[in-house]
DOROLO-167000 format. One record per residue (C-alpha): residue in three letters; chain; x, y, z. Coordinates in steps of 0.02 Angstrom, whole numbers, padded with zeros to 5 digits. Layout:
BEGIN
   r c   east  north     up
 ALA A      X      Y      Z
...
// end
This chain:
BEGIN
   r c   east  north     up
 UNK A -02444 -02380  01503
 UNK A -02596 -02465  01411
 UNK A -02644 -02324  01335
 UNK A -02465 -02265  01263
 UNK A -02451 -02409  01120
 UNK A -02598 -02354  01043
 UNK A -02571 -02157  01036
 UNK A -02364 -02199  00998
 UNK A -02475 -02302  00823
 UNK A -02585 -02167  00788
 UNK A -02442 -02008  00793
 UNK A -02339 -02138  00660
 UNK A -02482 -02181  00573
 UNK A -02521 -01990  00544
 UNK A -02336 -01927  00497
 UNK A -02323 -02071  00373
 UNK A -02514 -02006  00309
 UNK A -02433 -01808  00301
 UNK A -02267 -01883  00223
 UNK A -02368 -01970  00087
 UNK A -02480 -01824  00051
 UNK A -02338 -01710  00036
 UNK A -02242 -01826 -00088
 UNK A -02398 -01857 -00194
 UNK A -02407 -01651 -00203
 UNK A -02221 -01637 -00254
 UNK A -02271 -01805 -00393
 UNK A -02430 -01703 -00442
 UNK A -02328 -01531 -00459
 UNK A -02176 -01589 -00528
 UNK A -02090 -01429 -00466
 UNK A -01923 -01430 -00423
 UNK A -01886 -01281 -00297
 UNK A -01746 -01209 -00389
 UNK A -01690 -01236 -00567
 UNK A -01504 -01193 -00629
 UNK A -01480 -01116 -00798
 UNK A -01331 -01103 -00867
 UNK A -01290 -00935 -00940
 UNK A -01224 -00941 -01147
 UNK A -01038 -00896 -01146
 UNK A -00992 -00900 -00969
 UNK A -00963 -01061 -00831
 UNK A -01090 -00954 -00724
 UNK A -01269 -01018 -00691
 UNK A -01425 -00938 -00643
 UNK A -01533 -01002 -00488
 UNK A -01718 -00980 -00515
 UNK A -01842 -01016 -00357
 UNK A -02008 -01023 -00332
 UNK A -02063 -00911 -00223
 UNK A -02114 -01046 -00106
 UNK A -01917 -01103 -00105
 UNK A -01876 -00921 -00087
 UNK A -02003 -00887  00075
 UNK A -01947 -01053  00135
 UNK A -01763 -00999  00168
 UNK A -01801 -00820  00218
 UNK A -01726 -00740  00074
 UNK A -01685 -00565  00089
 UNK A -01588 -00440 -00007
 UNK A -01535 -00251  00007
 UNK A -01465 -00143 -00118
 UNK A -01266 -00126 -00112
 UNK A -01245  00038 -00078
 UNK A -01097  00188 -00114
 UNK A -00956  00164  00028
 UNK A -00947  00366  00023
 UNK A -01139  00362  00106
 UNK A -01142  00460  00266
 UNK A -01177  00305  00379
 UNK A -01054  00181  00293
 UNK A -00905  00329  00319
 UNK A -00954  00336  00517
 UNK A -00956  00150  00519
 UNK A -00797  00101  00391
 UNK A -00700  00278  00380
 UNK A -00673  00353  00217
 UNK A -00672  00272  00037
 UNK A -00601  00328 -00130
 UNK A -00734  00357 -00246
 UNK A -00804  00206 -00323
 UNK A -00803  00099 -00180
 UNK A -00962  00006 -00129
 UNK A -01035 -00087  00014
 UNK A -01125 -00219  00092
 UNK A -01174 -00285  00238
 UNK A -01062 -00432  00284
 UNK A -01221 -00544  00293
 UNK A -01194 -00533  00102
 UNK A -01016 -00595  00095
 UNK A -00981 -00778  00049
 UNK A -00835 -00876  00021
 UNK A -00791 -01025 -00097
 UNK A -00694 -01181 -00045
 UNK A -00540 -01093 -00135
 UNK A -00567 -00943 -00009
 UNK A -00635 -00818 -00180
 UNK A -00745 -00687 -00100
 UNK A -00923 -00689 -00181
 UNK A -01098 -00628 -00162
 UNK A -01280 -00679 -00242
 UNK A -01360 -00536 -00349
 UNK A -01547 -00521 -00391
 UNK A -01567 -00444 -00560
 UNK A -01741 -00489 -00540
 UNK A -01866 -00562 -00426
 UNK A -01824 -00753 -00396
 UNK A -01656 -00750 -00488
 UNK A -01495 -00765 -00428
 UNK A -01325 -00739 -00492
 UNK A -01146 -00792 -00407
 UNK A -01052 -00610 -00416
 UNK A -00848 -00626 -00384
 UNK A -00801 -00472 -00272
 UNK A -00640 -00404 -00197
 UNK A -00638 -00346 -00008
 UNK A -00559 -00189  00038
 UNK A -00602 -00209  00219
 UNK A -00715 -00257  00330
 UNK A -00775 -00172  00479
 UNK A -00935 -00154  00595
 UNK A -01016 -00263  00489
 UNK A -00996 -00161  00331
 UNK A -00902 -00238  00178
 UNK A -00807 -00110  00082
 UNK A -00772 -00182 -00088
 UNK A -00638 -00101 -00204
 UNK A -00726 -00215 -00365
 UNK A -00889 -00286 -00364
 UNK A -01089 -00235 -00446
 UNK A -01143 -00052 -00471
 UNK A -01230  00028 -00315
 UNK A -01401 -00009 -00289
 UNK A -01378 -00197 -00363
 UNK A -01502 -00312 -00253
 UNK A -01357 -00445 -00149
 UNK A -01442 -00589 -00059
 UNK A -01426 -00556  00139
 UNK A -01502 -00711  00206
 UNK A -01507 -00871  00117
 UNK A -01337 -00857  00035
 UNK A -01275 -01026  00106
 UNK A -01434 -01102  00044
 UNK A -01421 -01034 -00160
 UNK A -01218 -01084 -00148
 UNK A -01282 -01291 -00106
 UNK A -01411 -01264 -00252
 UNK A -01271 -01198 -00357
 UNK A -01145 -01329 -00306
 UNK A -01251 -01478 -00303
 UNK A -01216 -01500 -00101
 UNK A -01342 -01625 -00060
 UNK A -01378 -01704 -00197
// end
């Protein structure tokens, strides 16, 4: 029991030393993770990350494919022609209930993109309006770009 005061002082003394070091860093950068931009003529905003933000919530995206693709028919049945899809990873939802997803026009931006549902089904997304096949929608790390676009946690 002697000996746990001591170590218990050291392991507090060192996270307050990391804690420190790390804010000083942030202080000395003066780099915010992810910066909003408002885009002219619209209420819409672009997110921007580092790429330190971006590897820090996993972010992944795939491109939204043609709903008439071989594997998307087996998994969804068929579509009428310009339907697209997405994996339902890539669906969000507003506090209204409005179906959305995040595009990537390019590396580290983000944009919110409204999009109608069809159906969903085996964990495909059939969308009867929504971005052009082959648009880059975020797939992980959704949630996290909707808080930075909202302001939750702030």
């Amino acid at each position: 029991m002697k000996h746990l005061i001591p170590s218990t002082v050291l392991l507090v003394a060192a996270l307050t030393g990391s804690v420190a070091c790390a804010e000083s860093d942030a202080a000395v950068n003066n780099e915010k993770p992810a910066t909003l931009e408002k885009i002219e003529g619209s209420d819409l905003k672009r997110i921007i990350l580092l790429e330190r933000a971006a590897k820090r919530i996993d972010l992944q995206t795939e491109p939204l494919r043609e709903a008439n693709a071989p594997d998307v028919v087996a998994a969804t049945g068929p579509s009428p022609a310009g339907r697209t899809a997405l994996p339902y990873t890539a669906l969000l939802y507003d506090k209204t209930g409005a179906t959305f997803t995040y595009i990537s026009p390019k590396p580290l931006e983000y944009l919110h993109q409204a999009v109608t549902v069809e159906r969903i089904k085996a964990g495909v997304v059939v969308l009867s309006a929504g971005p052009p096949p082959g648009t880059a929608v975020v797939t992980r790390g959704g949630a996290q770009l909707f808080g930075v676009e909202t302001g939750v946690g702030k």
